[in-house]
C-alpha positions as CSV (number, residue, x, y, z in Angstrom):
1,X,4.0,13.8,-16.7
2,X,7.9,13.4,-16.1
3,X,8.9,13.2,-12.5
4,X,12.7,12.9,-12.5
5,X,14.2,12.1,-9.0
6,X,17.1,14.2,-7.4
7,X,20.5,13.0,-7.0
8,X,19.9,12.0,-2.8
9,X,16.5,10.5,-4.1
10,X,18.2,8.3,-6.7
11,X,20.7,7.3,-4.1
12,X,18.1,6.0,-1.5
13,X,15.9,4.6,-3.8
14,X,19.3,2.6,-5.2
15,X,19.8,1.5,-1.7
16,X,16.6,0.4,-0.7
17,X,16.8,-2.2,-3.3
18,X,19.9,-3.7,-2.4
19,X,17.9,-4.0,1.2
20,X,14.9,-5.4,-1.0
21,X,17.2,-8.0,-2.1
22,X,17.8,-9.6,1.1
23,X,16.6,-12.9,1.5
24,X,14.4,-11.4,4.3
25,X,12.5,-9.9,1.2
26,X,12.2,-13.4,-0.5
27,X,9.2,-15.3,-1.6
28,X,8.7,-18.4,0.6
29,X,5.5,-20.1,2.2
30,X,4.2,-18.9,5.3
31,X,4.3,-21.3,8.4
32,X,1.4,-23.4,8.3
33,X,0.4,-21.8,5.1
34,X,-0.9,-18.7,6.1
35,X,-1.9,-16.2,3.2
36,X,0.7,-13.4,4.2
37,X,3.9,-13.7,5.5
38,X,5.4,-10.8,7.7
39,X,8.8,-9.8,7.7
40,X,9.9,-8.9,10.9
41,X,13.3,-9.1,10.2
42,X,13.0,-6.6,7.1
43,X,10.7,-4.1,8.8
44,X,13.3,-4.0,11.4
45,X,16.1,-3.5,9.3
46,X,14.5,-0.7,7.4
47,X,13.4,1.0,10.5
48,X,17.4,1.2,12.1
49,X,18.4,2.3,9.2
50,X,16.2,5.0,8.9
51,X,14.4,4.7,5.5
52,X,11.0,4.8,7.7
53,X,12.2,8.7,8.2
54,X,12.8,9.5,4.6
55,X,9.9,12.2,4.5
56,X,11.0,14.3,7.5
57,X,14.5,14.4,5.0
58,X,14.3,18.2,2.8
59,X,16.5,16.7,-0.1
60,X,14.1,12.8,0.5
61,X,10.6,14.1,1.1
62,X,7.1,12.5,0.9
63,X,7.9,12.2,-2.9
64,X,11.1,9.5,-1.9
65,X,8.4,7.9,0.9
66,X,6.0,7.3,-1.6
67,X,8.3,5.8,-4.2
68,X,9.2,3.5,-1.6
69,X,6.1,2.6,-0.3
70,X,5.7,1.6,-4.0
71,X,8.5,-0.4,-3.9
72,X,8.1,-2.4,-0.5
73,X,4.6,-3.1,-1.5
74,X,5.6,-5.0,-4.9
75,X,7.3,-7.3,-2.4
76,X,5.9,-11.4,-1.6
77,X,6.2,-10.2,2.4
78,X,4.2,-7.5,4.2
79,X,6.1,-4.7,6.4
80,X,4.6,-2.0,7.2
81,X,6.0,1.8,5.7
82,X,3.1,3.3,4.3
83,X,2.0,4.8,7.4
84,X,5.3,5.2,9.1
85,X,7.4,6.7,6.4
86,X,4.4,9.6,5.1
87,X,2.2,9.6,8.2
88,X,4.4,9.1,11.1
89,X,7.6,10.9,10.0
90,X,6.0,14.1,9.5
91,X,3.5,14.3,12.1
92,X,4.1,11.9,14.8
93,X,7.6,10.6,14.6
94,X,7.6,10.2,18.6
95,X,5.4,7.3,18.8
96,X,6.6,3.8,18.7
97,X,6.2,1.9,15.0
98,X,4.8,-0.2,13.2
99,X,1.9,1.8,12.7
100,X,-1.7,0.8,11.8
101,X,-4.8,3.1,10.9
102,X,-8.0,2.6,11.4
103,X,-10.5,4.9,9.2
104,X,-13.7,3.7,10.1
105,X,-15.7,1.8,12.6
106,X,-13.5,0.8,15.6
107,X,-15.3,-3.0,15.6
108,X,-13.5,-3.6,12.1
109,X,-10.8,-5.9,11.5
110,X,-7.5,-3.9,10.1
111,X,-4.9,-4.9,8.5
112,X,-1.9,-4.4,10.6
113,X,-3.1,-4.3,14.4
114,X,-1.4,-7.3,14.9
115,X,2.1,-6.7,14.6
116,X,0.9,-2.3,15.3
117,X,2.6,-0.6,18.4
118,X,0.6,2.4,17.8
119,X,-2.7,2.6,16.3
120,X,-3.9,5.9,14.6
121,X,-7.7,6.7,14.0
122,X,-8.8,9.4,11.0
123,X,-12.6,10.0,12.2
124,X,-14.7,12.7,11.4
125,X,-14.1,15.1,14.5
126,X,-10.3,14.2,14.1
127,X,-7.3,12.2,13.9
128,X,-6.0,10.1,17.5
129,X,-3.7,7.7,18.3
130,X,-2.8,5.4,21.2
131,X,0.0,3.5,21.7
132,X,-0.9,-0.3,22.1
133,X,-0.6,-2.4,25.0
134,X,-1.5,-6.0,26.2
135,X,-4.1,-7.5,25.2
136,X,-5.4,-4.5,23.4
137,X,-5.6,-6.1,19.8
138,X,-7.3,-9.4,19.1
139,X,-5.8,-11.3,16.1
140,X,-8.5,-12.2,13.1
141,X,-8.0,-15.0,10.2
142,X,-8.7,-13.2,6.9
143,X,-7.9,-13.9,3.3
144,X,-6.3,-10.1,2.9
145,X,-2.7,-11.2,2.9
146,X,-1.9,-8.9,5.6
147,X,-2.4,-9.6,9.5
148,X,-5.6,-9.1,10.5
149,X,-6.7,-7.6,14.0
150,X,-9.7,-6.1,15.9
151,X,-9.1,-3.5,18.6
152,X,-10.2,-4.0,22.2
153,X,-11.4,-0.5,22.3
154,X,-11.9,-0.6,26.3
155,X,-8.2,-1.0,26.2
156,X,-7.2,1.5,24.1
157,X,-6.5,5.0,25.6
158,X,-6.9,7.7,22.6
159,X,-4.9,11.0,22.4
160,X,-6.1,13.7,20.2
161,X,-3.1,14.5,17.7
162,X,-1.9,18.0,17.4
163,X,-2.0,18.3,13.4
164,X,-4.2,18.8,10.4
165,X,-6.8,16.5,9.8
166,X,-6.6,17.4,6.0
167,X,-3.3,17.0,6.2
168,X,-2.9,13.6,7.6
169,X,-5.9,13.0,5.1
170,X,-3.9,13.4,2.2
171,X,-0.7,11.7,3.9
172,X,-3.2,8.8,4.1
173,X,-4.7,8.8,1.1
174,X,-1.3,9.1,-0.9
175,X,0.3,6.3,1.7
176,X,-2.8,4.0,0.4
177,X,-2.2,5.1,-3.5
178,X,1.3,4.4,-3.5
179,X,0.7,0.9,-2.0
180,X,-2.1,-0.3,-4.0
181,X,-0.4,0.7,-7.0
182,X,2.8,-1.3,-5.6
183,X,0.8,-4.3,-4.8
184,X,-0.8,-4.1,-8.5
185,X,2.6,-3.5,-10.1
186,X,4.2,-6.8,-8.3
187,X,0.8,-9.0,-9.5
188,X,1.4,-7.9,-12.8
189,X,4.2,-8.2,-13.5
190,X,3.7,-12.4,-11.8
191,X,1.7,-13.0,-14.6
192,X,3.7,-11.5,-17.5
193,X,6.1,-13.8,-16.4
194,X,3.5,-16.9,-16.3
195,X,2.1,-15.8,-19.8
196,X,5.6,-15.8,-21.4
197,X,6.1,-18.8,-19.7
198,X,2.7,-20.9,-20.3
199,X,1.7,-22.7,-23.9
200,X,-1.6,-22.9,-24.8
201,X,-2.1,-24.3,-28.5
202,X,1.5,-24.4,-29.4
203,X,2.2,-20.8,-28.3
204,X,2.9,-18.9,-25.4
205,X,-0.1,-17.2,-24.1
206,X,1.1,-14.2,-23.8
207,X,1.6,-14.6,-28.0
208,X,-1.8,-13.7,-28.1
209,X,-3.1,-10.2,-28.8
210,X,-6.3,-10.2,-27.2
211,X,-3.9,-10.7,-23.9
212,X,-1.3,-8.4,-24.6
213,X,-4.2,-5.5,-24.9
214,X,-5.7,-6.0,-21.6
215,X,-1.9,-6.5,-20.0
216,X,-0.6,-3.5,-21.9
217,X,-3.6,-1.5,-20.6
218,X,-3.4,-2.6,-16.7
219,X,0.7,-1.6,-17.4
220,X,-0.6,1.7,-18.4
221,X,-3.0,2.3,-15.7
222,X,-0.6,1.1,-12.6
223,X,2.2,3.2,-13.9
224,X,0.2,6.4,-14.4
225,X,-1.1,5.8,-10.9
226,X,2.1,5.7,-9.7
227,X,2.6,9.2,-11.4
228,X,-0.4,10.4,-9.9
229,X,0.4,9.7,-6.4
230,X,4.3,11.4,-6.2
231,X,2.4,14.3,-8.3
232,X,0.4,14.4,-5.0
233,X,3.5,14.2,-2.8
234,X,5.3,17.1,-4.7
235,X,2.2,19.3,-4.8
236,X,0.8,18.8,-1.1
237,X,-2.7,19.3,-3.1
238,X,-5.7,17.5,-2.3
239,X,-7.2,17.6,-5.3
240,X,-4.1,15.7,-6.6
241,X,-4.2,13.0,-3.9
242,X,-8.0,12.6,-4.6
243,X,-7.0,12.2,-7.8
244,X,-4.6,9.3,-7.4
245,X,-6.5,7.0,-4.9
246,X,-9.6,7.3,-6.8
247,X,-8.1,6.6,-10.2
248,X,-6.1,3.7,-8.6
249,X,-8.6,2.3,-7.0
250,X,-11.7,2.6,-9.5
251,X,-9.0,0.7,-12.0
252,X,-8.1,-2.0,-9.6
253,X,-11.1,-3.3,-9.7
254,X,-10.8,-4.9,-13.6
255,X,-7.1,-5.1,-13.3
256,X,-7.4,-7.7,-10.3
257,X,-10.1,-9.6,-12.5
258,X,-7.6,-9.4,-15.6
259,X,-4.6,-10.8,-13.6
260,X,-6.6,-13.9,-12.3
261,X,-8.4,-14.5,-15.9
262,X,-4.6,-14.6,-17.1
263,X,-2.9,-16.8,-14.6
264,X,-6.1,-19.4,-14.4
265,X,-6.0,-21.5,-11.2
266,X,-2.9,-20.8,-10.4
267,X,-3.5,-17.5,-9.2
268,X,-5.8,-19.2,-6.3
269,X,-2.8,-21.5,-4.7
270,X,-0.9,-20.9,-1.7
271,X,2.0,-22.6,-3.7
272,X,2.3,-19.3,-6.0
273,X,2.6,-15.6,-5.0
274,X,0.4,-13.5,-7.3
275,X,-2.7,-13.9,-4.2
276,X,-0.3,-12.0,-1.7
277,X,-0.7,-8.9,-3.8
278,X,-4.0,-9.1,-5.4
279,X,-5.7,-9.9,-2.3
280,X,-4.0,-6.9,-0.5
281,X,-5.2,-4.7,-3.6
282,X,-8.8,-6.1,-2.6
283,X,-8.5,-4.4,0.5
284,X,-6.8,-1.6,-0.4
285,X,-9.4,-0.8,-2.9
286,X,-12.1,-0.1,-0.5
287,X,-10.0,2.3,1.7
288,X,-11.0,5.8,2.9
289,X,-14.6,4.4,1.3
290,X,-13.5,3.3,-1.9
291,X,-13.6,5.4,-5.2
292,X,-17.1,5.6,-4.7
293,X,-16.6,8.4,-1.9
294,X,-13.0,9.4,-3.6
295,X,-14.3,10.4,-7.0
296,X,-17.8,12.3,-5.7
297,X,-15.1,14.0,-2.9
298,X,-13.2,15.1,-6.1
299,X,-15.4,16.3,-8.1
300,X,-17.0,18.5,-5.0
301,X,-13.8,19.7,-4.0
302,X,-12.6,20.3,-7.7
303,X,-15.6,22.1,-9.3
304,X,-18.3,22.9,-6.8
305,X,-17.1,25.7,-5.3
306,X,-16.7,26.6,-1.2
């Protein structure tokens, strides 16, 4: 699979890294040590400027919103563009952002509420939202990485949304594929750099073949993920975003044990960042249901027939 971005494409993607090199975007402990650190000041910045609305863009497109929820997720801070730049931008752009979705049981903490001025539900008899208010969102300590929250449902006045289900279903599921894949890519490539880095019996570790095969495979897994999911934006298919959240996610799994074998205790301190992104891919991992509802919903809606 080749995906080749066009020339307004290349440009944005080009000038969201220049923002992604802003010392807003840098790795540096959280006040009192908290496991995520969220970038206010980055979010913002990306919002004015109006990459959040790259999908509602004809020459941008879900494909460029993807790519960039890639991007942003490989980052040390959290903001929050999944949602806003392939749910919001093409079916809600008149509600206030950041954005935070709840899929499941309201009584669940999810990651975002927090800092979330509009909260969208994906249930069974449909998709609402409701646009937060005081008090409406109770903050929860997790070890996710992201901030944590728990909605106040009695506070929480829900709208029905005026769109397709399925297709704010697939928005979702490629929104949650691109930024697992992100967050994998960024832990990844943490530990190539501490393998390079660290000796073990004269040698770098990273000398040694039996770690370069297990590296090399994660690479190739991640990136064809990544493949999978603006596949998925180009086609607007839902076998295709199936496809990418359930390969992504049912590799995560030994990719996340892989990159903590490799970087020893290291990986479990504060003082290094490779837990911000591996502990967000634990909760990613277990969105929509996990790939054990993505993969059996692929294979119904692929070769059982209607």
């Amino acid at each position: 699979m080749r995906i080749v971005p066009n020339e307004d494409q290349s440009a944005f993607l080009a000038a969201l890294e220049q923002m992604m090199g802003s010392p807003a975007a840098a790795w540096h402990a959280s006040p009192g040590w908290a496991r995520f650190m969220w970038s206010n000041e980055l979010d913002e910045a990306l919002e004015q400027n109006g990459y959040y609305d790259c999908a509602a863009e004809e020459t941008l497109g879900a494909v460029a919103a993807a790519a960039m929820t890639y991007r942003l997720a490989q980052l040390p801070v959290v903001v929050e563009g999944a949602a806003s730049s392939l749910v919001r931008a093409r079916f809600l752009p008149a509600l206030p952002r950041p954005f935070a979705v709840i899929e499941g049981d309201l009584g669940k903490p999810v990651r975002l509420l927090p800092v979330a001025k509009t909260v969208l539900r994906i249930a069974a008899n449909g998709v609402f939202a409701a646009v937060l208010g005081q008090d409406a969102v109770e903050p929860v300590e997790s070890l996710f990485a992201y901030p944590m929250g728990r909605l106040a449902a009695s506070r929480v006045e829900w709208t029905l949304v005026d769109a397709s289900e399925l297709q704010v279903r697939h928005a979702w599921r490629t929104a949650v594929a691109a930024e697992l894949a992100g967050v994998l890519k960024a832990g990844l490539d943490a530990v190539v750099a501490h393998v390079t880095d660290r000796q073990q019996f004269g040698h770098p570790l990273g000398s040694f073949q039996a770690i370069q095969h297990r590296l090399a495979s994660a690479a190739v897994k991640i990136e064809a993920a990544h493949l999978l999911t603006l596949k998925a934006c180009q086609t607007g298919d839902e076998v295709d975003a199936l496809t990418a959240l359930g390969y992504i996610q049912d590799a995560s799994t030994k990719i996340i044990y892989d990159l903590h074998q490799f970087m020893g205790a290291m990986g479990l301190t504060l003082e290094h960042p490779v837990h911000r992104w591996t502990y967000r891919a634990r909760l990613l991992r277990t969105s929509m249901g996990g790939s054990a509802a993505i993969l059996p919903a692929l294979a119904k809606r692929f070769w059982i027939a209607e």
